[in-house]
N, C-alpha and C positions, 0 to 999 in steps of 0.2 A: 504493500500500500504506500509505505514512503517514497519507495522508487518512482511509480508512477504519479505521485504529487510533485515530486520533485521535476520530474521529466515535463508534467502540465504546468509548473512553474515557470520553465525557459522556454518552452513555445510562447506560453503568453508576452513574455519578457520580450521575446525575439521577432513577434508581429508587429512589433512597433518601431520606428525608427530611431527614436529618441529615447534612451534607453537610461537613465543615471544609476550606475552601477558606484558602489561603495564596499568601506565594512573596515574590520580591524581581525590583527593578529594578538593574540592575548596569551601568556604564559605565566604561571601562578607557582609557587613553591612555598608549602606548610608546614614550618615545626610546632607539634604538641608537644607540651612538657607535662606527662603525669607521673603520681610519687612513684612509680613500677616501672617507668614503660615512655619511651622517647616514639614519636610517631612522625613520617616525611609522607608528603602525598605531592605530585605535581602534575598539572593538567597543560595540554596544550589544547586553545581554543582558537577557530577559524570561524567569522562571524560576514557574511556576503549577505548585503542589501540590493534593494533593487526596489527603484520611484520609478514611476513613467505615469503622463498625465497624455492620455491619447486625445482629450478637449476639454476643456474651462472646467469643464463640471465633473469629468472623472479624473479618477486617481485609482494608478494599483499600487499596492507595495506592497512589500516582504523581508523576511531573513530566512535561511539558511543557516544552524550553525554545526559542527564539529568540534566534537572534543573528546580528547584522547587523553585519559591516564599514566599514569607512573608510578612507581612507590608503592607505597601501603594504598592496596585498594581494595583489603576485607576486614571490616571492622566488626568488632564488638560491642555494643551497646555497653553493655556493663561496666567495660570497662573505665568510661568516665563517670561513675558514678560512683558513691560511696559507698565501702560493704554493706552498711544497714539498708540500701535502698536495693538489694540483690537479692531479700525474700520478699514474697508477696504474703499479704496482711488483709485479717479482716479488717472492718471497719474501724473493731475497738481495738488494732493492735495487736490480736492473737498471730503468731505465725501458720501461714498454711503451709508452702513449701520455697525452697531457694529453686530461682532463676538461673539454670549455670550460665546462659550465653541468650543473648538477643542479635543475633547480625545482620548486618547488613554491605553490601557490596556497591564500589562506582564501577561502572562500568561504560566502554567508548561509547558515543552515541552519536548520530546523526537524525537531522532532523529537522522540521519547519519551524521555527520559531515562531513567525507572525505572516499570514498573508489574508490580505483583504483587497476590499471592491471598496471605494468611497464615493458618493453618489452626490452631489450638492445642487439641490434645487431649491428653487426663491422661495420656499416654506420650509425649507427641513433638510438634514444632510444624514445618510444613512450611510453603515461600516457594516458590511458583512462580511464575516473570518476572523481568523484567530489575530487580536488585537492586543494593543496594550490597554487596561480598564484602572488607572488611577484613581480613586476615591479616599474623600477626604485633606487634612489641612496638619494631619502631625506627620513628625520627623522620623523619628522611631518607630511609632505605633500608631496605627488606623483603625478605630475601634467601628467604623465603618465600614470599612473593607469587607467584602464578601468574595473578593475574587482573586486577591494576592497573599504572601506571606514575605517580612521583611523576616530577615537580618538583623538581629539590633545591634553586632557590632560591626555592619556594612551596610548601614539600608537605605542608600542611594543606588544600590550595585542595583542593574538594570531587571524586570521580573519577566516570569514568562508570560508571552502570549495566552490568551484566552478567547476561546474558541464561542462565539457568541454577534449576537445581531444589535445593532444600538443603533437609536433613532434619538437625533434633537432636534425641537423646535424651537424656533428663537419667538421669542411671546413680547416684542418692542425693542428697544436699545437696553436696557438693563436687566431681561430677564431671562431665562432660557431652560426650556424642558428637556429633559435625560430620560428614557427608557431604555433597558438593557437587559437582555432575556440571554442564558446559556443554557443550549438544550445538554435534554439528557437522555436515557432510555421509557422513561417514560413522563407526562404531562409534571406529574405531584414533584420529582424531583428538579425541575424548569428553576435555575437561579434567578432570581429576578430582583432587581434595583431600578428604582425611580427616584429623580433628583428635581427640586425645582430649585433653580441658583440665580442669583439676585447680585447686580452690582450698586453697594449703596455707598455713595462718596467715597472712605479710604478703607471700605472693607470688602470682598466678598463672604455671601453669607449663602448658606445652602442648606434647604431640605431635604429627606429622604427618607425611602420607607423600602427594606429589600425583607425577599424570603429567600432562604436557604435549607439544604438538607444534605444532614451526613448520620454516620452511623460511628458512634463514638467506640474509642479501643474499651475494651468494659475487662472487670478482675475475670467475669468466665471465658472470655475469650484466652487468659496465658491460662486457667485452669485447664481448659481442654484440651492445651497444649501439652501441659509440663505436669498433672496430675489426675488422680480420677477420685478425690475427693469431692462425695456427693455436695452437688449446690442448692442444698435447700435453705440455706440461712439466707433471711431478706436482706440483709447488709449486703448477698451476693444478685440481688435482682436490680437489672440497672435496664432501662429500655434502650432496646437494637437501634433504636431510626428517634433521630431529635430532627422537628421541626425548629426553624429560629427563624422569629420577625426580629426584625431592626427595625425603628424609629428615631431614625438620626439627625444631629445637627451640628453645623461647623463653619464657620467664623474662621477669616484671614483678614490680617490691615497693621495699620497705621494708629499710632494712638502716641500724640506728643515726640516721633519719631523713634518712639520704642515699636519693634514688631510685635504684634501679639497674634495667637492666633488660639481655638478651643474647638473641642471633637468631641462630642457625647451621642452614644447608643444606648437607648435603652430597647435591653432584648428582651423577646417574651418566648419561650419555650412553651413547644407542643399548646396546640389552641383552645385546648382546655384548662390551660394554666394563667391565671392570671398574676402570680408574681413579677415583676421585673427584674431584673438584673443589668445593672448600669458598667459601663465602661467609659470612660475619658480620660481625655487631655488635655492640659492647660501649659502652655506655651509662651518663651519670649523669646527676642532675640537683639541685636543692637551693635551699630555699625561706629566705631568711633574714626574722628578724623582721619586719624595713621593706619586707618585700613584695619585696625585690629576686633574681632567679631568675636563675639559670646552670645552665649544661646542655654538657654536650660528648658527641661520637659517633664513635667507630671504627670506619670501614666497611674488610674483607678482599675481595677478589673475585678465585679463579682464572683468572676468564674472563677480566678484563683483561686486555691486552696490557705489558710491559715499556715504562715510557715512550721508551726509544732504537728500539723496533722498530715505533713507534706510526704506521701508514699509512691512506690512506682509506678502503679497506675498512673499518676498524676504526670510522672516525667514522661511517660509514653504518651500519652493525650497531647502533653504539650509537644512536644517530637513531632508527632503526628499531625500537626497543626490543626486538632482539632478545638485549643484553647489557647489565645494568644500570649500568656505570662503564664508562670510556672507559680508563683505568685501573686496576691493584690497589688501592692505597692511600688512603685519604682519610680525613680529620676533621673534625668539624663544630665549632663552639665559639659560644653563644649568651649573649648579657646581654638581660635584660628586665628594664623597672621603671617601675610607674603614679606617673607623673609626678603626677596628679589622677585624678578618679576616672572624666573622661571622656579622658585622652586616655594612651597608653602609649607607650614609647620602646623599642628594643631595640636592641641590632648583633649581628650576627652572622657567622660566618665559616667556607669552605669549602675548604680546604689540598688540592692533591693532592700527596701524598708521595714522588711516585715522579720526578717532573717539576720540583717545589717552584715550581708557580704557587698563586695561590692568589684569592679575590675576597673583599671586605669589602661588607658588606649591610647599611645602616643603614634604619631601619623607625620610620613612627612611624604609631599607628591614633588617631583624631580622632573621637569619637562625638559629633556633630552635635547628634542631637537621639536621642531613648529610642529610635528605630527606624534613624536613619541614618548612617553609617559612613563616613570619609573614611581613605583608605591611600596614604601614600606611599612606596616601597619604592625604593630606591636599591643599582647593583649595579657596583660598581669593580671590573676584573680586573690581575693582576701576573702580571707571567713572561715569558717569551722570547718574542716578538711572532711569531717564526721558526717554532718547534716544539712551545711547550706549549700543553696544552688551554686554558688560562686566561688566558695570552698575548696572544692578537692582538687579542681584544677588547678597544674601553677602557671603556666604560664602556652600564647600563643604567639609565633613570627609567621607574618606573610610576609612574602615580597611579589609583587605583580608585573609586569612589563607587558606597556601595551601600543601597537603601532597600527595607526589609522592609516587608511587608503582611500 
């Protein structure tokens, strides 16, 4: 099936005369440092775009990328986690059985990133195919989001495409309607988000309302795995299929020349539940004369767990991205400032609040030459090596190198 998407990608490319062909080369190299165990992983990435606008009103475009392994490319789950987080527990803490290995493997891949049809007519402009779907106004974390997953100590690095149809209509000069439906196998799982966005003097300000559905990792699922202890204890009954609405809101601007910006979700689980569960973020940021930038983020999340009650189920759901923080509490806190005009410095830093671990992330980008990009990114953890999220690990080195065409 790729072959042939890929093969109907360059016909289409190639019917046209006007063809803007682009992309970058990309090489990455990883040291983990845990108390056991030293970890190298290196990727090599080839990333080919391609725009071509055959009239006013259409547009296709795409990527293509490839990426090839090195190194350590079979991992163990386990192993960056803490002993105690290596049996599974009930609710109140009884042990049921130890986890010996959770793995997982990179392996090469090739593949379409993004390719779409853009359609723009004097009432509306339509995208259909696998697109990029950015939603929301925080740095780190998008408690709106329904359709990416960052990184939080990389979450500019670019996401994937999503496979999906989105329609906006612009409702005057400051207003503008977002619908965006990604199918699925059938109707009930259909992603769906609607946005209405408003530009009001120094802010924009946005609506929304999405539904989503996944099937959360539950403690019977490693039960059925790794034992055959009966699961009749209700601590053990966790429903298969979560519904989730989103009622979102978020705020970007200007305020006395400070940036400020704010993301609140409030979800409601399966339609017979009327509890809420809040997630936000409350954001600043600030430019001073000598170019020097600071930035700090307050992320809330009901779904996190209590850090005393924090078990492995928990860290697989979060893995799994089916919960966005491993716990409620966090802040970000960012320095940047161009050292010269080719190379930047920054540090930055990710607290969990609940736990009080926390990791420091010194960063420095090195522009080589007009096209080529050197990044070193450095990633220190604190905290109880025992029990918190940011604990056991001691330490992360990236280095990146990347060359545009």
């Amino acid at each position: 099936m790729l072959k042939k998407l890929f093969i109907f990608f360059l016909l289409i490319t190639t019917a046209f005369s006007k063809v803007y062909w682009f992309g970058y080369y990309e090489t990455e190299l990883d040291y983990i440092s845990l108390p056991d165990k030293q970890l190298y992983t290196n990727y090599h990435k080839l990333r080919l775009d391609m725009d071509v606008s055959p009239s006013n009103n259409i547009r296709i475009a795409g990527n293509v990328i490839y990426k090839h392994f090195e190194g350590e490319t079979e991992y163990d789950f386990m192993n960056f986690l803490p002993e105690y987080y290596h049996t599974l527990r009930y609710s109140d803490g009884e042990p049921i059985v130890k986890i010996p290995s959770f793995e997982y493997n990179l392996q090469d891949t090739l593949f379409i990133d993004n390719i779409f049809l853009e359609l723009h007519h004097q009432y509306f402009d339509l995208i259909i195919g696998k697109q990029q779907l950015p939603t929301g106004s925080g740095y780190a974390w998008n408690p709106t989001d329904i359709f990416n997953t960052k990184d939080i100590f990389d979450p500019t690095y670019e996401n994937r495409g999503v496979n999906a149809f989105q329609l906006k209509i612009p409702l005057g000069v400051r207003y503008n309607l977002t619908g965006i439906i990604e199918p699925a196998e059938n109707v009930d799982e259909f992603k769906q988000y609607y946005e209405i966005k408003a530009w009001l003097g120094n802010f924009d300000i946005a609506l929304s309302y999405s539904r989503s559905q996944y099937d959360p990792t539950s403690v019977n699922d490693l039960l059925a795995q790794y034992t055959d202890v009966p699961m009749n204890r209700a601590s053990l009954v966790l429903n298969p299929a979560v519904t989730r609405e989103i009622a979102g809101f978020d705020a970007e601007g200007e305020l006395l020349g400070l940036g400020v910006r704010t993301e609140i979700a409030a979800n409601r689980i399966d339609f017979n539940n009327d509890a809420l569960h809040y997630e936000y973020i409350v954001g600043a940021d600030y430019t001073f004369r000598n170019s020097l930038y600071i930035m700090t983020e307050y992320y809330h999340n009901d779904f996190g767990v209590p850090a005393q009650k924090t078990e492995l189920i928990n860290y697989l759901n979060y893995f799994n991205y089916e919960i966005k923080s491993l716990n409620q509490n966090y802040i970000l806190g960012m320095v940047r400032y161009p050292i010269t005009d080719l190379i930047d410095v920054s540090l930055s830093s990710i607290a969990n609040l609940d736990d009080e671990s926390m990791t420091i992330n010194p960063k420095i980008v090195y522009r080589i030459y007009q096209d080529v990009e050197l990044t070193l990114f450095g990633n220190y953890f604190y905290g109880n090596d025992q029990r918190d999220e940011f604990g056991y690990q001691e330490a992360m080195v990236r280095l990146r190198l990347r060359a545009y065409f």
